[in-house]
LOVOKOL-620576 format. One record per residue (C-alpha): y, z, x; residue in one letter. Coordinates in steps of 0.25 Angstrom, whole numbers, plus 5000, padded with zeros to 4 digits. Example, Ala and Ser with C-alpha at 12.3 -4.5 7.8 and 13.67 -1.06 7.14 Angstrom:
// LOVOKOL-620576
+------+------+------+-----+
:   yy :   zz :   xx : res :
+------+------+------+-----+
: 4982 : 5031 : 5049 :   a :
: 4996 : 5029 : 5055 :   s :
+------+------+------+-----+
//
This chain:
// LOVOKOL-620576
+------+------+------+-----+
:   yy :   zz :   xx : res :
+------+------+------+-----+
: 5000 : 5000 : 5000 :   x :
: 5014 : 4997 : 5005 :   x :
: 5024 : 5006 : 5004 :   x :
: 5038 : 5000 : 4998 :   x :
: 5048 : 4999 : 5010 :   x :
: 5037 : 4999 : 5020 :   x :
: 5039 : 4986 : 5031 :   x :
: 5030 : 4975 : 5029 :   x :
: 5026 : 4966 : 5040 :   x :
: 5027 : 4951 : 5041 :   x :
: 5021 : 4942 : 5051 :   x :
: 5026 : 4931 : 5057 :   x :
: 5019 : 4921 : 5067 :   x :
: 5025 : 4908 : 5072 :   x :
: 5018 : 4895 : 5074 :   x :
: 5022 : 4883 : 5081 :   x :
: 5029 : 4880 : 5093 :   x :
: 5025 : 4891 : 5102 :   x :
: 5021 : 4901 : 5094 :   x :
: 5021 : 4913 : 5102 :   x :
: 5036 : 4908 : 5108 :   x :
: 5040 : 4908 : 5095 :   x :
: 5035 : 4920 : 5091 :   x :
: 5041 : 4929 : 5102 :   x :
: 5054 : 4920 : 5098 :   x :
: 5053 : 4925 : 5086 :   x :
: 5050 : 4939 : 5089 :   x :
: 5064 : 4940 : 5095 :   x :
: 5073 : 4934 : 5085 :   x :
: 5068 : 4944 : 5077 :   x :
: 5069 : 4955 : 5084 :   x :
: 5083 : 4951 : 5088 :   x :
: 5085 : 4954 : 5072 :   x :
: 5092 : 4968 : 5069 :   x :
: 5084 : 4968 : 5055 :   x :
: 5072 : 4963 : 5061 :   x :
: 5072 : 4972 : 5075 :   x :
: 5062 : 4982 : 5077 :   x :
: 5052 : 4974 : 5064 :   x :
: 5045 : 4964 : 5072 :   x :
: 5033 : 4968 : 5077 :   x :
: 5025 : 4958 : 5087 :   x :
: 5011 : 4954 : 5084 :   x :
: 5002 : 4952 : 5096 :   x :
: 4989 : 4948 : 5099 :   x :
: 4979 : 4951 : 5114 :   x :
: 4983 : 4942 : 5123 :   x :
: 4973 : 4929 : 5125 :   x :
: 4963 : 4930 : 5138 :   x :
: 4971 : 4927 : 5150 :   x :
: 4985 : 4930 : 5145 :   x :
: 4992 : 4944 : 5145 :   x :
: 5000 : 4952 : 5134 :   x :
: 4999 : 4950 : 5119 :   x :
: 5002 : 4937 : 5112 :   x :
: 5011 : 4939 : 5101 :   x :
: 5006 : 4934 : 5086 :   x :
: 5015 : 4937 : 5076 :   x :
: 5027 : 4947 : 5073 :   x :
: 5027 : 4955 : 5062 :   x :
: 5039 : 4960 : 5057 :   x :
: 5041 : 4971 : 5047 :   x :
: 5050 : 4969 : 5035 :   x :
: 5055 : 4980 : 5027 :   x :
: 5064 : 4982 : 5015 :   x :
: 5079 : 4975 : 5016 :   x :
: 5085 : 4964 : 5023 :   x :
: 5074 : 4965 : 5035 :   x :
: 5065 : 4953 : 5027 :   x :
: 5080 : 4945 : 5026 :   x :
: 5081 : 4947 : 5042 :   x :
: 5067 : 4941 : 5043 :   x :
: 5066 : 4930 : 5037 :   x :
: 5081 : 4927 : 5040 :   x :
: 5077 : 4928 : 5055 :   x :
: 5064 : 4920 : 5053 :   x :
: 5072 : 4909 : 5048 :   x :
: 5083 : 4910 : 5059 :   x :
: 5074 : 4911 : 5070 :   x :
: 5063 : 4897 : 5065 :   x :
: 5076 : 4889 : 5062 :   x :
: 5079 : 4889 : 5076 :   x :
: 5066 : 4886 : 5080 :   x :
: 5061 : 4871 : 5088 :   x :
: 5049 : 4865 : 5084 :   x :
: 5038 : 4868 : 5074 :   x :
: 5040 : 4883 : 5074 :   x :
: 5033 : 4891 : 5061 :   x :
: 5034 : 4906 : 5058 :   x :
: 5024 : 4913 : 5046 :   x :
: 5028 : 4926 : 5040 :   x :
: 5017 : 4932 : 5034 :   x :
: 5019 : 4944 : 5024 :   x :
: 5006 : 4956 : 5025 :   x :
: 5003 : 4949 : 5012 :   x :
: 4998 : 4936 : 5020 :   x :
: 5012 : 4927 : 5015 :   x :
: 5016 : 4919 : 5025 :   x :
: 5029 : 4911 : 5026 :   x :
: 5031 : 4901 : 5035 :   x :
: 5045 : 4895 : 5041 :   x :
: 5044 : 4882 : 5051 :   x :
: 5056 : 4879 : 5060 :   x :
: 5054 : 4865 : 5058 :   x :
: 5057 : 4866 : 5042 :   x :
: 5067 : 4879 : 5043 :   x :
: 5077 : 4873 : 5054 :   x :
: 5081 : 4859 : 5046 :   x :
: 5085 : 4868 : 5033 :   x :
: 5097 : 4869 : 5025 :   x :
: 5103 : 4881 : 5023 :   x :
: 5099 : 4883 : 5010 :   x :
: 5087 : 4881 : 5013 :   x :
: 5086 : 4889 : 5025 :   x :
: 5090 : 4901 : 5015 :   x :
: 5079 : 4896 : 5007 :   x :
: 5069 : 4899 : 5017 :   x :
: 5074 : 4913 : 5019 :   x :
: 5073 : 4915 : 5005 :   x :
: 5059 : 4910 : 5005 :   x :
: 5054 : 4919 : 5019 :   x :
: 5061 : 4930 : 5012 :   x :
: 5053 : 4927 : 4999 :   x :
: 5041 : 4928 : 5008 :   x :
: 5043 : 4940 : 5017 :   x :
: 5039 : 4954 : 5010 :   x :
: 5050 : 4963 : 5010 :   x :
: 5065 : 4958 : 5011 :   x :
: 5070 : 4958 : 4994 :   x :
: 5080 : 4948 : 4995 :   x :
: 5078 : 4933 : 4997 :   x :
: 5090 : 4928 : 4998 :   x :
: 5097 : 4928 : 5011 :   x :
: 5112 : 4932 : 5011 :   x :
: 5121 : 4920 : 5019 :   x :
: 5124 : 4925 : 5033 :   x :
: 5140 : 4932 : 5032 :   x :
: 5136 : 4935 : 5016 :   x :
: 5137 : 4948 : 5009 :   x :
: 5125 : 4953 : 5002 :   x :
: 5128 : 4953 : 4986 :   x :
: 5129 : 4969 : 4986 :   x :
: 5141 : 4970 : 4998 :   x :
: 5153 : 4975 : 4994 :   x :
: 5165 : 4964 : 4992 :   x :
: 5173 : 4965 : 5005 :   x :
: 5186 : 4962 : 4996 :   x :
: 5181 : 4974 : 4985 :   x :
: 5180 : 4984 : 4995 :   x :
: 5193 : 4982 : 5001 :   x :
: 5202 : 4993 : 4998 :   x :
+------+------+------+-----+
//
């Protein structure tokens, strides 16, 4: 049973290009996220006969109620946008859901639909509540009104 506020983790692997390159790459851009810093757990695996130190599989990255499931998918996004070649990452929820965002198809988008596919990631991930994305420099619906609050 999972307790109601409790973090769920989502895996994420990367396909494509180099896989493991990509995966380190990605690893830091997230952990350079203030929301995302100190979530992001590396996967690893044994080493394979003749290498040294473990091979890195997957991150797992542990979302919680709030604005933590916006920062992810909005840094998902971010981050495979600027990607070169046929790079793919696959979120997959505890529940087995995946979602999959390919650098080839993200980076020619349009604005709205780049927003759509942050709608649809957000859709996907398990905790989060909102779906819609605020405009970067926007104020969320429930900020005070600067000229209101003038006195």
């Amino acid at each position: 049973m999972r307790v109601a506020g409790a973090p769920v983790d989502v895996r994420i692997v990367t396909t494509g290009g180099d896989r493991l390159t990509e995966l380190e790459s990605l690893q830091e851009w997230l952990a350079d996220s203030p929301e995302l810093r100190g979530r992001v757990t590396p996967v690893e695996s044994p080493p394979p006969p003749g290498m040294l130190g473990p091979v890195l599989e997957a991150l797992l990255v542990a979302l919680a109620p709030g604005s933590v499931a916006t920062a992810l998918a909005t840094a998902l996004v971010t981050w495979i946008r600027h990607r070169t070649g046929a790079v793919r990452v696959e979120v997959e929820r505890p529940d087995g859901t995946r979602v999959r965002l390919e650098a080839d198809r993200v980076r020619v988008l349009t604005e709205p639909q780049l927003r759509a596919e942050l709608d649809r990631l957000l859709a996907a991930l398990p905790t989060g509540g909102a779906t819609v994305v605020p405009a970067v420099g926007s104020a969320p619906d429930d900020a005070p009104d600067p000229d209101r609050t003038r006195g």
